[in-house]
Biopython code that builds the backbone (N, CA, C, O; Angstrom):
import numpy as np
from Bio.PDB.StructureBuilder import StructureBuilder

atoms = [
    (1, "UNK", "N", (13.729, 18.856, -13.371)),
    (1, "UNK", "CA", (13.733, 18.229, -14.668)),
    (1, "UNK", "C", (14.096, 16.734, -14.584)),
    (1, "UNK", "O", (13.614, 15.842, -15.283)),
    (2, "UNK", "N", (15.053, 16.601, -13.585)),
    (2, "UNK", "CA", (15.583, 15.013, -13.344)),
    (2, "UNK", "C", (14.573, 13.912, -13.225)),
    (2, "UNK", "O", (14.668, 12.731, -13.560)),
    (3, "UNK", "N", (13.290, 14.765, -12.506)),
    (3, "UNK", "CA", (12.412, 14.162, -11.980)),
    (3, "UNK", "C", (10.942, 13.971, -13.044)),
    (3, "UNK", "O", (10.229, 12.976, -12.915)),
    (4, "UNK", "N", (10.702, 14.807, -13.839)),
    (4, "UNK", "CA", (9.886, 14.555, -15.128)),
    (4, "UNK", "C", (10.407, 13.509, -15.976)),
    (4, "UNK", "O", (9.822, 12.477, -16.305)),
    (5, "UNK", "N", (11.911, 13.994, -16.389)),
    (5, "UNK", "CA", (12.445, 12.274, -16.996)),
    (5, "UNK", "C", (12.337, 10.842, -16.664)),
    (5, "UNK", "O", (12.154, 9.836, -17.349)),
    (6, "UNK", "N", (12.532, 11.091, -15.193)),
    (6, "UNK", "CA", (12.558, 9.378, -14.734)),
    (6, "UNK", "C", (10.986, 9.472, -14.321)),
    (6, "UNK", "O", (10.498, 8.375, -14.050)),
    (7, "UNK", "N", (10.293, 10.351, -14.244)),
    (7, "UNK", "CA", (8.840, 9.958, -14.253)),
    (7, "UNK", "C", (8.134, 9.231, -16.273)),
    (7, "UNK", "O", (7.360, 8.285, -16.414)),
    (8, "UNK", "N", (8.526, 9.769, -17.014)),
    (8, "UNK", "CA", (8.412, 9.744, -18.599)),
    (8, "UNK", "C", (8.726, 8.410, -18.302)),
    (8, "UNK", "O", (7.858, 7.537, -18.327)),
    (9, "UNK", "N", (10.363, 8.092, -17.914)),
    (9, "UNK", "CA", (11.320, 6.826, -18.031)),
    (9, "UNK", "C", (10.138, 5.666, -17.593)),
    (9, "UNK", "O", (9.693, 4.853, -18.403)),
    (10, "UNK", "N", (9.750, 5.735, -16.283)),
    (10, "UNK", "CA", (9.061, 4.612, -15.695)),
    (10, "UNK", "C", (7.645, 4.495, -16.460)),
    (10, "UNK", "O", (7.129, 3.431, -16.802)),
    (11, "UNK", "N", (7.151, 5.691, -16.650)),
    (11, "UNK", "CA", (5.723, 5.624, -18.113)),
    (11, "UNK", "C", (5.889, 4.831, -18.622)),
    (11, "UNK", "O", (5.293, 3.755, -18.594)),
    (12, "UNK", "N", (6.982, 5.249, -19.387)),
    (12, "UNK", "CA", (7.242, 4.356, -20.979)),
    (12, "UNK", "C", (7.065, 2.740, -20.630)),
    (12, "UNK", "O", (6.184, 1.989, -21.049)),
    (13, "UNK", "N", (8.311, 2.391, -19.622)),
    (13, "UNK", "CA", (8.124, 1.253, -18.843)),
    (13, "UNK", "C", (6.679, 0.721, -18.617)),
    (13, "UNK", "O", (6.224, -0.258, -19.209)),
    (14, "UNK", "N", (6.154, 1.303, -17.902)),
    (14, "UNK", "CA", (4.505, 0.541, -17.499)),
    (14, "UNK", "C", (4.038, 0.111, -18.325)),
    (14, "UNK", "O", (3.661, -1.061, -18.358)),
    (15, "UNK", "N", (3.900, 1.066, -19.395)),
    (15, "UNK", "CA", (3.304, 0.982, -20.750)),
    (15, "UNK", "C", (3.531, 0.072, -21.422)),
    (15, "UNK", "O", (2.631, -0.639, -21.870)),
    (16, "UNK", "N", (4.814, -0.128, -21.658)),
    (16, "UNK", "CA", (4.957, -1.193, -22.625)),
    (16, "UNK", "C", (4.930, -2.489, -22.133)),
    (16, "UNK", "O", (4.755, -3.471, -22.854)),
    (17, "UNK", "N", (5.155, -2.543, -20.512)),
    (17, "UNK", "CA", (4.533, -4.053, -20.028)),
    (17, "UNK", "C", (2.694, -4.238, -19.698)),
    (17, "UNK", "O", (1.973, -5.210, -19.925)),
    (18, "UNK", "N", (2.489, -3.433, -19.333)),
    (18, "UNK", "CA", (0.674, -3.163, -19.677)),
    (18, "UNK", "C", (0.434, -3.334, -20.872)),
    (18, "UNK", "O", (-0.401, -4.202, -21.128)),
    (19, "UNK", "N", (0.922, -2.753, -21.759)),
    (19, "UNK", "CA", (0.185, -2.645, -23.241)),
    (19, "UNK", "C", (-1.192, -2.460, -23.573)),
    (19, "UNK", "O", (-2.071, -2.946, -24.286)),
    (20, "UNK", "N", (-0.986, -1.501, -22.704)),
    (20, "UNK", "CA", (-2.887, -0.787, -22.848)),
    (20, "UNK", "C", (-2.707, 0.586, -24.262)),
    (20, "UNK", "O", (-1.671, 1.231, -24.426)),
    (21, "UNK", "N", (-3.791, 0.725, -24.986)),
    (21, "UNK", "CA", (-3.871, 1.560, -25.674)),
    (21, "UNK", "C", (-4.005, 2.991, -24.963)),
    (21, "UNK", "O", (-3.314, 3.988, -25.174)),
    (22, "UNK", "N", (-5.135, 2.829, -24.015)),
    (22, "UNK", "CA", (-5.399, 3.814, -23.231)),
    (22, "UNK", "C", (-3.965, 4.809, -22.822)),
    (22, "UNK", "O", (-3.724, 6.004, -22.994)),
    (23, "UNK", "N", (-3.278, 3.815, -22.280)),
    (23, "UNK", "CA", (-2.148, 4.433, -21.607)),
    (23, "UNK", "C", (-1.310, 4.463, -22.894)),
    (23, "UNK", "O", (-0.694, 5.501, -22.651)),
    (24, "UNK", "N", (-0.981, 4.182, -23.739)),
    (24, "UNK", "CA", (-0.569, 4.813, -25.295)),
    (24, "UNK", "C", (-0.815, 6.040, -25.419)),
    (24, "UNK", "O", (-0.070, 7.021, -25.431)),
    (25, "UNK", "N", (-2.045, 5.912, -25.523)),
    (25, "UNK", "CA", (-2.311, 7.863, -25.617)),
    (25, "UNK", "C", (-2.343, 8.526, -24.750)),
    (25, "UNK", "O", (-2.411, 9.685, -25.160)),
    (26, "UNK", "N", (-2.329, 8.460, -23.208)),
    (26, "UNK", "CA", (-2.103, 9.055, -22.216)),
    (26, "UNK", "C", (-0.669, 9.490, -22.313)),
    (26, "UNK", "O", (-0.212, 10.615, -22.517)),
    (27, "UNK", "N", (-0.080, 8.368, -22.124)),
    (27, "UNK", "CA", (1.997, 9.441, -22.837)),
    (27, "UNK", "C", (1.976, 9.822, -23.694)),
    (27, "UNK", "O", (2.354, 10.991, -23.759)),
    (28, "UNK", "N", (1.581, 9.222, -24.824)),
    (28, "UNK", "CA", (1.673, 10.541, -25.996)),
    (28, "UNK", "C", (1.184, 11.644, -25.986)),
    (28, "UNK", "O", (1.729, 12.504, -26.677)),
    (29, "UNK", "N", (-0.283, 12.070, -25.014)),
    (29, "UNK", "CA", (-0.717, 13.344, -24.922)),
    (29, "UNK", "C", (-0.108, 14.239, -23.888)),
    (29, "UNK", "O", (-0.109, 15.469, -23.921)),
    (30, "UNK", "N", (0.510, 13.322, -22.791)),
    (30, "UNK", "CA", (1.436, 13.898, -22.138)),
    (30, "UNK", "C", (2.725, 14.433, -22.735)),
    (30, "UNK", "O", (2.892, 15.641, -22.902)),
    (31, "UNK", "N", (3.720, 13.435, -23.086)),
    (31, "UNK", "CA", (4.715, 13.952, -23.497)),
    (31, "UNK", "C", (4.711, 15.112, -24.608)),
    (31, "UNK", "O", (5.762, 15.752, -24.595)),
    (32, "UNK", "N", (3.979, 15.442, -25.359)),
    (32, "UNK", "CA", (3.701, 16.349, -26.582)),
    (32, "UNK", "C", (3.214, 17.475, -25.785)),
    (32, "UNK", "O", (3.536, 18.630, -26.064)),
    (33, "UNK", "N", (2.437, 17.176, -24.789)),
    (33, "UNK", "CA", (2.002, 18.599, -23.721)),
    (33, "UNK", "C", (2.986, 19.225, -22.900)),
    (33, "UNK", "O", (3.014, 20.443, -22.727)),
    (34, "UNK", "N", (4.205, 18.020, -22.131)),
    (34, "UNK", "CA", (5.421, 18.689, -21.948)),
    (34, "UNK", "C", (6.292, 18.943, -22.523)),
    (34, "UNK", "O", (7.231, 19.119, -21.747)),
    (35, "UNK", "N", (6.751, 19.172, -24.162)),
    (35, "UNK", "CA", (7.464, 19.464, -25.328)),
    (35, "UNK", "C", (6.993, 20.705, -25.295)),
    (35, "UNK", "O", (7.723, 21.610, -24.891)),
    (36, "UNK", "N", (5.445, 21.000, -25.794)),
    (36, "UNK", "CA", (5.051, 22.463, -25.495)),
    (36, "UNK", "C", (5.252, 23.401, -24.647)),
    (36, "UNK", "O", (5.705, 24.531, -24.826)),
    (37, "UNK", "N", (4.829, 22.789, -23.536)),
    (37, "UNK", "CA", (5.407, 23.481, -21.801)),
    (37, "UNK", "C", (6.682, 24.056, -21.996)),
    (37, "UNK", "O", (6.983, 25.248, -21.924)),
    (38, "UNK", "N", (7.707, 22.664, -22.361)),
    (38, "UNK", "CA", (8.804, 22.854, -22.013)),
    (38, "UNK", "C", (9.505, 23.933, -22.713)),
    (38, "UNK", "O", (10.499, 24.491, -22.248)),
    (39, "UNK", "N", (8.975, 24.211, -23.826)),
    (39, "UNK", "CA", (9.404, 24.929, -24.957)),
    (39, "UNK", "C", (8.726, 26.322, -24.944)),
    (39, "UNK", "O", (9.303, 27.227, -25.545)),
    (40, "UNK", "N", (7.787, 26.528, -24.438)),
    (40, "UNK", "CA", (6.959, 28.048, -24.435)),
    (40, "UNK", "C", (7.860, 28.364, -22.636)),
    (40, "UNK", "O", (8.104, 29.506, -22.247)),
    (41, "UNK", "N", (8.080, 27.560, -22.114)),
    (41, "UNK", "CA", (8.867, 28.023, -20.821)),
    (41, "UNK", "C", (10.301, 28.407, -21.016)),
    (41, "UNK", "O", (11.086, 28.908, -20.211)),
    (42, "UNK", "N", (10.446, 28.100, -22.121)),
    (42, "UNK", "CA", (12.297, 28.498, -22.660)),
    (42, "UNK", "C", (12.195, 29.614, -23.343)),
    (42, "UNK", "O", (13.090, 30.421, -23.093)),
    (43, "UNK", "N", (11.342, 29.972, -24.191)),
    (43, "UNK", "CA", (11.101, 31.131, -25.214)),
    (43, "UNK", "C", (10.998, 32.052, -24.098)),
    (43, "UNK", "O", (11.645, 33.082, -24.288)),
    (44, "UNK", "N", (10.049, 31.965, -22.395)),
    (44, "UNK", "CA", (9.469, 33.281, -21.974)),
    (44, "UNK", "C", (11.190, 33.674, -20.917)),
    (44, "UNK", "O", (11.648, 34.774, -20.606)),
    (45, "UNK", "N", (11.694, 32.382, -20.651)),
    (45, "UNK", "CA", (13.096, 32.703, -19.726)),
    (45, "UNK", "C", (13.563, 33.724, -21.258)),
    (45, "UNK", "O", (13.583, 34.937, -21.052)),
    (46, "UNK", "N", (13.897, 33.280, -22.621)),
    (46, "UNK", "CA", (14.624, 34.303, -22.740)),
    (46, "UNK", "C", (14.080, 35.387, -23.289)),
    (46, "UNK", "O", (14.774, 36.290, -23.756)),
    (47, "UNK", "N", (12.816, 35.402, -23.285)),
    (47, "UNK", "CA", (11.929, 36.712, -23.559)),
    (47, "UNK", "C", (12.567, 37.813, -22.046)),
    (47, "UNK", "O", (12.979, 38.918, -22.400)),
    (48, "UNK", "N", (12.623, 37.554, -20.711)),
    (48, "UNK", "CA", (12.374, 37.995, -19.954)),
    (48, "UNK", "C", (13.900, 38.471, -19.822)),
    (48, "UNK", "O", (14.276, 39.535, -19.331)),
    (49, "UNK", "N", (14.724, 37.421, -20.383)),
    (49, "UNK", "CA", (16.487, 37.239, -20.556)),
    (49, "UNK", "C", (16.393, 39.114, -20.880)),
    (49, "UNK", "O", (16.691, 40.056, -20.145)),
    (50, "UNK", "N", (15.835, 39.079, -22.329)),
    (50, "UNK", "CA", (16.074, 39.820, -23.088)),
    (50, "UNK", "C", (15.799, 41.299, -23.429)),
    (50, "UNK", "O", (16.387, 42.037, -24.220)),
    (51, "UNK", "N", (14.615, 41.564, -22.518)),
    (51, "UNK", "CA", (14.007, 42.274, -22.563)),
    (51, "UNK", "C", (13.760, 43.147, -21.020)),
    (51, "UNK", "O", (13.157, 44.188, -20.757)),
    (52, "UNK", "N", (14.483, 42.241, -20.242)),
    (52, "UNK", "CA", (14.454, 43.059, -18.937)),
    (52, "UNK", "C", (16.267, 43.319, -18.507)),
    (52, "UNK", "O", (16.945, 42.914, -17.563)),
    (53, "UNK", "N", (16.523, 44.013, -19.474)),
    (53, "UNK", "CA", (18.475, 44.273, -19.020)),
    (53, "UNK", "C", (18.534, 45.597, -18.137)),
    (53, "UNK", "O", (17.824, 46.583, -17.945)),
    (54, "UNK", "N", (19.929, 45.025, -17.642)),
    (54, "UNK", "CA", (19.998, 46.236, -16.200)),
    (54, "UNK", "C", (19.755, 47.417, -16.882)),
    (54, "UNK", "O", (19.866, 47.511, -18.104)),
    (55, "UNK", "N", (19.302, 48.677, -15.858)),
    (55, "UNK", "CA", (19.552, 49.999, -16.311)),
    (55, "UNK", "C", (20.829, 50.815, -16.814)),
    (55, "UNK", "O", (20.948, 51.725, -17.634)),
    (56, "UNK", "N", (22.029, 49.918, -15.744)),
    (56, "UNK", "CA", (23.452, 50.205, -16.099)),
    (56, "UNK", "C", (24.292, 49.216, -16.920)),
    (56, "UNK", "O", (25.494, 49.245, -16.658)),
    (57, "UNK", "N", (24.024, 48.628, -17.557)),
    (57, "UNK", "CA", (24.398, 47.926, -18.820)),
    (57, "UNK", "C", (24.897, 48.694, -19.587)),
    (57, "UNK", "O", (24.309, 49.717, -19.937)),
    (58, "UNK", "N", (26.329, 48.299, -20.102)),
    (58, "UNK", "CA", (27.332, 48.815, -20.566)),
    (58, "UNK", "C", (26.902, 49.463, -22.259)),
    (58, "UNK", "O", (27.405, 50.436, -22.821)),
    (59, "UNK", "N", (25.645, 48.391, -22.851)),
    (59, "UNK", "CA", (25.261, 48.596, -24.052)),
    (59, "UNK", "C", (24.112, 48.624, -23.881)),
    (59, "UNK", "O", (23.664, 47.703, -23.197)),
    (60, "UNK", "N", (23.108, 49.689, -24.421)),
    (60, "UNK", "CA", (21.897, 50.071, -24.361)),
    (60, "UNK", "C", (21.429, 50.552, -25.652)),
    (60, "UNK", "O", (21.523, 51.718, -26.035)),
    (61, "UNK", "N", (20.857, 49.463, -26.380)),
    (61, "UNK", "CA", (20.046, 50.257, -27.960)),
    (61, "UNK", "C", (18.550, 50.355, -27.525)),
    (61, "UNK", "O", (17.792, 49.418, -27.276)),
    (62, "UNK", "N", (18.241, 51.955, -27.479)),
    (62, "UNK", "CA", (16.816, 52.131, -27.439)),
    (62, "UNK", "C", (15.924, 51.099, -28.720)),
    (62, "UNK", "O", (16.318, 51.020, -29.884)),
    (63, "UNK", "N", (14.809, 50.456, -28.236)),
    (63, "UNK", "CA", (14.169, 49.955, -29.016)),
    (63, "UNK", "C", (14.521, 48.434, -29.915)),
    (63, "UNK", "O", (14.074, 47.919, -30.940)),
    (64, "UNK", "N", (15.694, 48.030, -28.777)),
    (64, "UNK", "CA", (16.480, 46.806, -29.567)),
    (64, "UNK", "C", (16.053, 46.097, -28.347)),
    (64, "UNK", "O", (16.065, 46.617, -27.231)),
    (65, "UNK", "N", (15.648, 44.804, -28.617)),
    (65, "UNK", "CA", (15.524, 43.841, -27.356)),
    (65, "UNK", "C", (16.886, 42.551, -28.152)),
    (65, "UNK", "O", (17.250, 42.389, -29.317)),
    (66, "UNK", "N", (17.282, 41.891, -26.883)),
    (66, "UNK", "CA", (18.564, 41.412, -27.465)),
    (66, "UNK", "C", (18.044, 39.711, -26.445)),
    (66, "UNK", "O", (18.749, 39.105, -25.638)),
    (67, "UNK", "N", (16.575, 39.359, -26.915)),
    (67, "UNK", "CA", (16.635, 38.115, -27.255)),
    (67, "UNK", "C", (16.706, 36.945, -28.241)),
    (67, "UNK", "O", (15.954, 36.751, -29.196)),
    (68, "UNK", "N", (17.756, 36.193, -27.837)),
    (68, "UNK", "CA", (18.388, 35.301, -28.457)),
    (68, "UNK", "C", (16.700, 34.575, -29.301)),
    (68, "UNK", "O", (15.502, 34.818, -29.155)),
    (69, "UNK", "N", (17.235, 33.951, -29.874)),
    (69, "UNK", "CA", (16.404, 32.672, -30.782)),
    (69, "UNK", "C", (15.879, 31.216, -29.855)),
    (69, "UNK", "O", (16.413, 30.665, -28.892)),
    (70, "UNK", "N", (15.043, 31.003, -30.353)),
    (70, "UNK", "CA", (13.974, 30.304, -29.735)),
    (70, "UNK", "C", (14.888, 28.965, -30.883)),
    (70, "UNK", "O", (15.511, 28.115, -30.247)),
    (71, "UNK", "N", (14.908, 28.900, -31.705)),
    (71, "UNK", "CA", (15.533, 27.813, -32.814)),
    (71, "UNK", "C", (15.685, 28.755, -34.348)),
    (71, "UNK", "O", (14.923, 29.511, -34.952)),
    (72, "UNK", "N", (16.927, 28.311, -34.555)),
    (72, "UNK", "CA", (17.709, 29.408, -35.755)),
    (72, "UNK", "C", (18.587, 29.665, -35.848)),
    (72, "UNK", "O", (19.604, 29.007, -35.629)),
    (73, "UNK", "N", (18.465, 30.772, -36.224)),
    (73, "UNK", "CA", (19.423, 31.897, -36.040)),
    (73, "UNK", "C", (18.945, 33.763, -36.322)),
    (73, "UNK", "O", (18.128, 34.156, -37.155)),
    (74, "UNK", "N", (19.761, 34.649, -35.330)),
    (74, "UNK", "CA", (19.129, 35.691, -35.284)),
    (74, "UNK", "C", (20.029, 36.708, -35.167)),
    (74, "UNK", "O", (20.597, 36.822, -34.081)),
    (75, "UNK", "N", (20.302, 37.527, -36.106)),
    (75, "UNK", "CA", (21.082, 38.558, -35.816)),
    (75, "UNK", "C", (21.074, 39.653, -34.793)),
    (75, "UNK", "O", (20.459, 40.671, -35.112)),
    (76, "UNK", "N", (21.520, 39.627, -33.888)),
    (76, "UNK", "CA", (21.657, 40.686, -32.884)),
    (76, "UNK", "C", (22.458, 41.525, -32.695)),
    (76, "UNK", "O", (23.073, 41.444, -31.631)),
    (77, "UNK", "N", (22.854, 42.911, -33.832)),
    (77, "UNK", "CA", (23.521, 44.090, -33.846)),
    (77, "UNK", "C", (24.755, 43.395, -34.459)),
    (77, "UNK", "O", (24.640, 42.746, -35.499)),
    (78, "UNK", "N", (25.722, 43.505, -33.935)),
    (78, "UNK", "CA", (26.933, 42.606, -34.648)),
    (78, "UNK", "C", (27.517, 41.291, -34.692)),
    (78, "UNK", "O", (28.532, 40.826, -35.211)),
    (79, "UNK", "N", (26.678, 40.878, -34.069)),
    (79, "UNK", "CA", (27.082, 39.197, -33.880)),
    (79, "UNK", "C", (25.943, 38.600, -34.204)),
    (79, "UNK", "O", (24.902, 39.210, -34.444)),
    (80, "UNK", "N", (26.121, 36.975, -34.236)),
    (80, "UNK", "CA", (25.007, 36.058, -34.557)),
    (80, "UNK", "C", (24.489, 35.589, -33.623)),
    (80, "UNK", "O", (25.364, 35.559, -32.758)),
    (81, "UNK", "N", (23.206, 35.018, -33.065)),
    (81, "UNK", "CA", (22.969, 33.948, -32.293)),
    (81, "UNK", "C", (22.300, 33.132, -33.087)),
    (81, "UNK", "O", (21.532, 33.403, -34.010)),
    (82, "UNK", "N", (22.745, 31.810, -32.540)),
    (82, "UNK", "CA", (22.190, 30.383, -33.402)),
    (82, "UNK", "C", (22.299, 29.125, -32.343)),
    (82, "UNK", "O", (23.180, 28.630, -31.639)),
    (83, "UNK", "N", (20.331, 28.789, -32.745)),
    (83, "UNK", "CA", (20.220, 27.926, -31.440)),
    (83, "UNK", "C", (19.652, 26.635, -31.704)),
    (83, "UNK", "O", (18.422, 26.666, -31.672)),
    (84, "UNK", "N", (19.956, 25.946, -31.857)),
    (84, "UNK", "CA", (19.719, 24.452, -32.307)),
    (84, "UNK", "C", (19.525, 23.546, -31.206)),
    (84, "UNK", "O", (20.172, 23.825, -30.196)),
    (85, "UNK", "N", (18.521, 22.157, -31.144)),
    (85, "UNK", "CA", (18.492, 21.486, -29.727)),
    (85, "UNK", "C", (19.722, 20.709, -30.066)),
    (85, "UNK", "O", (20.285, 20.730, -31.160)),
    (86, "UNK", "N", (20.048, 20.086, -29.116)),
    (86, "UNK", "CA", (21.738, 18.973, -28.912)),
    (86, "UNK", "C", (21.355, 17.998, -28.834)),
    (86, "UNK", "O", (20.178, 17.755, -29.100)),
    (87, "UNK", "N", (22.256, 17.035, -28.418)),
    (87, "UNK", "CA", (21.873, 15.948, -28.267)),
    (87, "UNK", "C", (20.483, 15.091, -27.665)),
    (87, "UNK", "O", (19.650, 14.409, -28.260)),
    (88, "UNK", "N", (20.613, 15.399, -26.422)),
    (88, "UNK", "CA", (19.198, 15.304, -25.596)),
    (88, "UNK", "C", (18.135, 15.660, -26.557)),
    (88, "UNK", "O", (17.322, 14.865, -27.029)),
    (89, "UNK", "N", (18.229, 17.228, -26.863)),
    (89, "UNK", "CA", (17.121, 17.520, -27.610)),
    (89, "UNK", "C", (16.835, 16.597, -28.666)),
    (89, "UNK", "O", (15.732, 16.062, -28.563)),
    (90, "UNK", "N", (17.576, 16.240, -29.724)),
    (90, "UNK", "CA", (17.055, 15.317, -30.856)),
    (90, "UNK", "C", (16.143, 14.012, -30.012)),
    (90, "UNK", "O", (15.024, 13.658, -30.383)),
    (91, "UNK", "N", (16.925, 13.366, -28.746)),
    (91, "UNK", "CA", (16.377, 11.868, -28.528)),
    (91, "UNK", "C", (15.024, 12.345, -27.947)),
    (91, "UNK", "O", (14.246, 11.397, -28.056)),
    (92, "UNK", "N", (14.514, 13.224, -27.473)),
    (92, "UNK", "CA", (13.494, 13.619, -26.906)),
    (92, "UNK", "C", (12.661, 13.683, -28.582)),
    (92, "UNK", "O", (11.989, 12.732, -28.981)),
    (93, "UNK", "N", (12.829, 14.743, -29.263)),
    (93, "UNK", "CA", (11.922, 14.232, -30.373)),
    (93, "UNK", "C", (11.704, 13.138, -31.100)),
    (93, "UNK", "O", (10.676, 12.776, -31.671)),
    (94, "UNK", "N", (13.475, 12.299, -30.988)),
    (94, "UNK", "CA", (13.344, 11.029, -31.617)),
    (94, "UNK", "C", (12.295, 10.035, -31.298)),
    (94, "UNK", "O", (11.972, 9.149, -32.089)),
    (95, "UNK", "N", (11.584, 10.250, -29.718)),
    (95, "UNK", "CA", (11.450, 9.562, -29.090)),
    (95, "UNK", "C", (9.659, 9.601, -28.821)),
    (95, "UNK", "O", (8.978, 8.604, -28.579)),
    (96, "UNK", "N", (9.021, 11.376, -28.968)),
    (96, "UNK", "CA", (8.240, 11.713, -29.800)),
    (96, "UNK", "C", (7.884, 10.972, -30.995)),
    (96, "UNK", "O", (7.125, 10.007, -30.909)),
    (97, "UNK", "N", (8.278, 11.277, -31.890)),
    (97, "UNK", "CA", (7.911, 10.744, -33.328)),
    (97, "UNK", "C", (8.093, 9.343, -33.213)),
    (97, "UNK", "O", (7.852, 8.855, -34.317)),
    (98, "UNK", "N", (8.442, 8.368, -32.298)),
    (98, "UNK", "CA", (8.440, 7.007, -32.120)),
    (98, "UNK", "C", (7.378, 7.262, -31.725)),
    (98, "UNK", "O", (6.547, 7.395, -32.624)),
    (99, "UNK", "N", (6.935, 7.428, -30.487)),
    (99, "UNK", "CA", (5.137, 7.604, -30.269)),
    (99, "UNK", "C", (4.231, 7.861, -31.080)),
    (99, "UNK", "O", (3.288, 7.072, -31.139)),
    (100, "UNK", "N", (4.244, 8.708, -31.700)),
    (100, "UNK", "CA", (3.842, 9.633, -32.773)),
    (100, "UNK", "C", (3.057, 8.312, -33.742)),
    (100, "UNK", "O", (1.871, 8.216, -34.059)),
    (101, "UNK", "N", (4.436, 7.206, -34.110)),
    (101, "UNK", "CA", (4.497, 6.139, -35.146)),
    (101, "UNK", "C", (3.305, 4.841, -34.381)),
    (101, "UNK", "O", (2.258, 4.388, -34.845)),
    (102, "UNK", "N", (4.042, 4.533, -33.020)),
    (102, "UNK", "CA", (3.298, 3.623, -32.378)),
    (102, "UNK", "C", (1.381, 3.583, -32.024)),
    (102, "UNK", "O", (0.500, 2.723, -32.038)),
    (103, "UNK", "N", (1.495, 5.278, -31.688)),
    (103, "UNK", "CA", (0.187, 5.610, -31.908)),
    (103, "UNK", "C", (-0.842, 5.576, -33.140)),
    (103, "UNK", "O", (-2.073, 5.551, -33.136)),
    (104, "UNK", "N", (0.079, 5.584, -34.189)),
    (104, "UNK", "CA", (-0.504, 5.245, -35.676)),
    (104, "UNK", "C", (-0.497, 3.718, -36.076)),
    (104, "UNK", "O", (-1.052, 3.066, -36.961)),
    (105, "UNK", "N", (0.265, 3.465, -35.166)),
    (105, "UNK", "CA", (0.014, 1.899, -35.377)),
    (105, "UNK", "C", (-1.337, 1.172, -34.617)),
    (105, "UNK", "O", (-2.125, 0.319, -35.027)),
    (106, "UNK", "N", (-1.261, 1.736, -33.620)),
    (106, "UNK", "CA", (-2.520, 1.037, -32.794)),
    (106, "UNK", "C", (-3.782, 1.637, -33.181)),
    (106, "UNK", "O", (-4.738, 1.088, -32.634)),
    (107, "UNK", "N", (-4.186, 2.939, -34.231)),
    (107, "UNK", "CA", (-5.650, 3.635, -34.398)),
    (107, "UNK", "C", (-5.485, 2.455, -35.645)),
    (107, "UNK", "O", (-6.556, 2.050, -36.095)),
    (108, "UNK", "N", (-4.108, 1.817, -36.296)),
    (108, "UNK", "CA", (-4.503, 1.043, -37.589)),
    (108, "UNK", "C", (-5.173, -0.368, -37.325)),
    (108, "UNK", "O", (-5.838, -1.054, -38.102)),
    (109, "UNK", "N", (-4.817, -0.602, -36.033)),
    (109, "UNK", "CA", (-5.084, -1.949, -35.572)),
    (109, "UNK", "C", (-7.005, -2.268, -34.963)),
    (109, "UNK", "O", (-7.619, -3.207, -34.456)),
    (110, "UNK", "N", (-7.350, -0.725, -35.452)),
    (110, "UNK", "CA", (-8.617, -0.890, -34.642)),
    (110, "UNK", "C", (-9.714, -1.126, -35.647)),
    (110, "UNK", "O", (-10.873, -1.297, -35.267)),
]
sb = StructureBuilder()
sb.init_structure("model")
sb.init_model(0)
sb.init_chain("A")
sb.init_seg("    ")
for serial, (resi, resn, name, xyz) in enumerate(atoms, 1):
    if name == "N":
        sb.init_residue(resn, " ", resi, " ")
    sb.init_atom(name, np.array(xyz, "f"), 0.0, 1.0, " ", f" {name:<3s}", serial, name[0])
structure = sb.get_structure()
């Protein structure tokens, strides 16, 4: 993961000293393609979390799978789970929807 960031990091960089459109939408179609990735790869860890528990597990509800929330909140038998992104997570979308904006700026400029 260290290594997708400072790959994004140096993007952004090129980009904005290039100032090519091209490469505008090349990170933006990238980064929005690894938001997806990144996010259908978190749902299947805890799909797999959740749904593949030991045989000798202390608690066993036939027909209950006890994966957590993808974003929410989700009741699981007597307790809550509630999963919200953190910090990181917000600047990563913040940072999205800055693209998102810049890219609407440059289809206005054409």
């Amino acid at each position: 993961m260290p290594y997708i960031i400072g790959f994004f990091a140096l993007f952004f960089i090129v980009t904005g000293i290039v100032a090519r459109r091209k490469l505008l939408y090349l990170l933006f179609i990238l980064f929005v393609g690894f938001g997806v990735l990144a996010m259908y790869d978190f749902w299947r860890w805890e799909y797999n979390y959740g749904h593949n528990l030991d045989p000798s597990a202390a608690i066993i509800v036939p027909g209950m799978a006890y994966q957590p929330p993808l974003i929410g909140f989700k009741q699981l038998l007597n307790f809550g789970a509630y999963s919200m992104p953190d910090i990181g997570g917000w600047i990563f979308v913040s940072v999205g929807v800055l693209l998102l904006f810049l890219h609407d700026r440059c289809l206005a400029q054409l």
